[in-house]
Structures are given as C-alpha cells and as structure tokens.
C-alpha positions in Angstrom: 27.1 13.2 -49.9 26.9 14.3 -46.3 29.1 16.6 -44.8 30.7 13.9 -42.3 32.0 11.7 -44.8 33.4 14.9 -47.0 36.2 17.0 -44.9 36.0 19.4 -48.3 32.5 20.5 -47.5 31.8 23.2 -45.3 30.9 22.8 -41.5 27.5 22.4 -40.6 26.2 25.3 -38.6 27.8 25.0 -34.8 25.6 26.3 -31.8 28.9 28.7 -30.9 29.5 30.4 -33.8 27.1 33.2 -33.4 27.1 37.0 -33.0 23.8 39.1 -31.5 23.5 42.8 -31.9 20.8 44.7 -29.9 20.6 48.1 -31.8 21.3 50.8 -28.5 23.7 49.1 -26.6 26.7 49.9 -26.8 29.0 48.0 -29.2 25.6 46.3 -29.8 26.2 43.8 -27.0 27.8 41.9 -29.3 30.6 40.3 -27.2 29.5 40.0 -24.1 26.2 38.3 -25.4 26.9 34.7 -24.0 23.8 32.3 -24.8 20.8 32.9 -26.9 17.6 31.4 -27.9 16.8 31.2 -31.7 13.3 32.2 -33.2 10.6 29.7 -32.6 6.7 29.2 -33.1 4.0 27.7 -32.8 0.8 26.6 -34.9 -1.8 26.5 -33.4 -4.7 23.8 -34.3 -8.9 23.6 -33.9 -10.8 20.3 -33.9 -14.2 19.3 -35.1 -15.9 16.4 -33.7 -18.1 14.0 -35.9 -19.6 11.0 -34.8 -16.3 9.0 -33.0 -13.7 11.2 -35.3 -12.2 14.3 -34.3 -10.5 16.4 -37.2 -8.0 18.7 -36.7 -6.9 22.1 -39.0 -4.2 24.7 -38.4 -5.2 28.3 -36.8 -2.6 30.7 -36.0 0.9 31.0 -36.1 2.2 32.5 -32.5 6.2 33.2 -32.0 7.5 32.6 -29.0 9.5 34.4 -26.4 13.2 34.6 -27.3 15.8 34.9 -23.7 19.5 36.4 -24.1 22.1 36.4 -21.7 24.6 38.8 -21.3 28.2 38.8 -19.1 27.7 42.3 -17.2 31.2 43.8 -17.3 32.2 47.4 -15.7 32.4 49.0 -18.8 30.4 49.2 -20.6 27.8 48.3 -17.9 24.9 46.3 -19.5 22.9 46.7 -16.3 23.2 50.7 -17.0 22.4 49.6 -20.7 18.9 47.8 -19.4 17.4 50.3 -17.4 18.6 52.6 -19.9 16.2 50.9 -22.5 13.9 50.6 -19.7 13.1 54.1 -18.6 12.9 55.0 -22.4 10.4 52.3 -22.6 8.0 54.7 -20.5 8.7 52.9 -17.3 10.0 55.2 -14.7 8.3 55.4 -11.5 10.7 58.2 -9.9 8.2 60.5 -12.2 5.1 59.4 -10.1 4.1 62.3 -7.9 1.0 64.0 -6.2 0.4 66.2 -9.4 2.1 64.1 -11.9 1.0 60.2 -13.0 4.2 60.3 -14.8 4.3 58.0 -18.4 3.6 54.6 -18.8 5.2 51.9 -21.5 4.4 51.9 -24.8 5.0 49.8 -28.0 6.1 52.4 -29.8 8.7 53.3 -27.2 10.0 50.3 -26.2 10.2 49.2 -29.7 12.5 52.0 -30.3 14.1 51.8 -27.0 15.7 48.6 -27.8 16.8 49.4 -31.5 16.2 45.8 -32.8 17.6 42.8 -32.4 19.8 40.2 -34.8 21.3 37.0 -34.4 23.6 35.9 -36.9 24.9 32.4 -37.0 28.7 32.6 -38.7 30.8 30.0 -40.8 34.6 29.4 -39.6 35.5 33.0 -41.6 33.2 34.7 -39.5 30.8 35.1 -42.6 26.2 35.2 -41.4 25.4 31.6 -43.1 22.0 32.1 -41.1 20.6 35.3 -39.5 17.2 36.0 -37.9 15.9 39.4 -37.5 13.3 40.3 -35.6 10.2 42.8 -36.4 9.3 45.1 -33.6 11.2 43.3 -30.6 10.6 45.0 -27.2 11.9 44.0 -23.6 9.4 41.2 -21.4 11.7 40.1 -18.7 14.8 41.8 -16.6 16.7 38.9 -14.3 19.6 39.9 -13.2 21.7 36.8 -11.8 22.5 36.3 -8.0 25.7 36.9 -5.9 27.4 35.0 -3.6 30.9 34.1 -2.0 30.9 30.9 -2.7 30.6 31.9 -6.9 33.4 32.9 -9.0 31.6 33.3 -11.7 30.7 36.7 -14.2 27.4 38.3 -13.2 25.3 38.0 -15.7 22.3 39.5 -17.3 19.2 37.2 -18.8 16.4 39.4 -21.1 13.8 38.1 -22.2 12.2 39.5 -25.6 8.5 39.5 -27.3 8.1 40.6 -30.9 5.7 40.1 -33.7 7.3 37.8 -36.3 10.9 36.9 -37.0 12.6 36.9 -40.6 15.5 34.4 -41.5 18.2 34.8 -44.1 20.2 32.5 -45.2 22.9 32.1 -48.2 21.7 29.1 -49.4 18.7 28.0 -50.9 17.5 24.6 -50.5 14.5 23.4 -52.8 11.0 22.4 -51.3 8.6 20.5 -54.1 7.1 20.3 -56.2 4.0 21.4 -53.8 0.4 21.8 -55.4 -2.1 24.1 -53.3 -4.0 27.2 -53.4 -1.1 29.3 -51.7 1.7 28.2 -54.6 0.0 27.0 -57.7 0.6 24.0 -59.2 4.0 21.5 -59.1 6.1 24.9 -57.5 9.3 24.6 -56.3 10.2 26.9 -53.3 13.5 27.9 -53.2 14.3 31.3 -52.0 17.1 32.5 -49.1 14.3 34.7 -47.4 11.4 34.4 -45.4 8.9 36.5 -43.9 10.5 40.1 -44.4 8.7 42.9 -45.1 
C-alpha cells in the first residue's frame, strides 16, 4: 500500500528535513547549512563497433562534485571557518617570499582540514532515515555571494566539495532479486542498509 493512501505510514523522505556536519567548523555548520546537493555518479560506458552495430559496456564509476551553501552569520563566521580550512589545506600565499616558496596544497591536508563531511536526511522526530558520508572529501570551490543595496537578503557562502566515493546508510532495507551473475552468485537477494563503506 503506498504511503499516500495510508496516513499511519511514515512520511516519505522530504527534501527539508536534513542536517550536514562538516567536521572543523564550528558547531559543525550544522544550522546555518541552508541547501545541499546529495551524492551522485556517474557510469561511465565504451562502445565497440561491428559491421552496422555498435555495442556498449560499462567502465568506471566517477562521483560527482557535491555544492553546500551556508548563511554567513557574525558569529561564528563561516567565512573565518573557510579560509580557516583553507590555509590548513597548504594554500597560503602570505608565506611566499624571496627565500621562502612557502607550502602548497595537499590531499592529505586538505582532507584533514575539512574534517569530513555528512548529510543526514531525518524523519519528523529528527531521527537519520538516510545519511551519506563521504570518504576523503576536500574543498574544490570558494564563492562567496554578492552584496548590494538593493538585497535584504543573508550573505551566503556556496562550497563546493570533491571526494573519492560516498557511503549511504539507511534503516531500512529494501530487497533487490533474485539476481544471477558473477559478482552475487546465483538467485541472491540483496538486502543490506549499507553500501560502500570501508
């Protein structure tokens, strides 16, 4: 029976309900994170050609960029925050000098810089239904929005984030099946509330 015909059943998932932590900042970030975009990827595909058919067969799996926006209040100052994780990154150019070539960005640095990044969804108790972690996140893109006087709106904040793969967990497993291949076995039934962490 689906949920809109069954007011006893619990909501669906609702695009507002969510929280965000981003490990150093302060409080997390978690309520003045505004808007966020959810895990996503891509497969990628390779084609061979016979005669006047073309074939196609799955190659990688890329994820995506993820962007986050954040209301910039005084305090704690998310700006601050940013540059914050951005100068521990190994980007600070005020180190650049005639003897010195000062430090440049690095994986491992900006990876820990940041202090990982989650995105919970959250049922109408406040209770993760759905959250997505992800593995070695690190900072791609600072915009910082525009001012003017004609604007009464919060300054915000939009990051944008690379990382290597995302994991999901969820409370609920839904079944997937039987499936026959070389990855499964024969007539298995997938039905697990994790994917993809380590």
């Amino acid at each position: 029976m689906g949920f809109w015909t069954d007011a006893t059943l619990q909501d669906p998932k609702r695009a507002y309900r969510f929280l965000v932590t981003i490990g150093t900042m302060e409080n997390g970030a978690q309520w003045y994170a505004t808007k966020v975009k959810k895990p996503s990827f891509k497969i990628g595909s390779t084609e061979h050609k016979f005669l006047n058919h073309t074939f196609h067969y799955p190659t990688r799996t890329e994820w995506e960029e993820i962007s986050l926006t954040l209301v910039d209040p005084v305090s704690p100052d998310a700006a601050n925050s940013t540059m914050a994780i951005i100068k521990a990154s190994g980007y600070d150019p005020s180190l650049l000098t005639a003897a010195s070539y000062g430090t440049t960005t690095s994986k491992s640095a900006a990876v820990s810089a940041l202090g990982g990044i989650k995105i919970e969804q959250i049922d109408s108790l406040s209770n993760p239904i759905e959250t997505w972690t992800l593995w070695n996140p690190f900072i791609t893109g600072v915009n910082l929005s525009e001012l003017s006087y004609d604007s009464d709106d919060m300054s915000t904040i939009e990051l944008s984030f690379r990382y290597d793969w995302a994991y999901l967990e969820t409370v609920t497993a839904s079944a997937v099946g039987p499936i026959t291949n070389e990855i499964v076995g024969t007539n298995a039934t997938l039905q697990e509330t994790t994917y993809f962490k380590p």
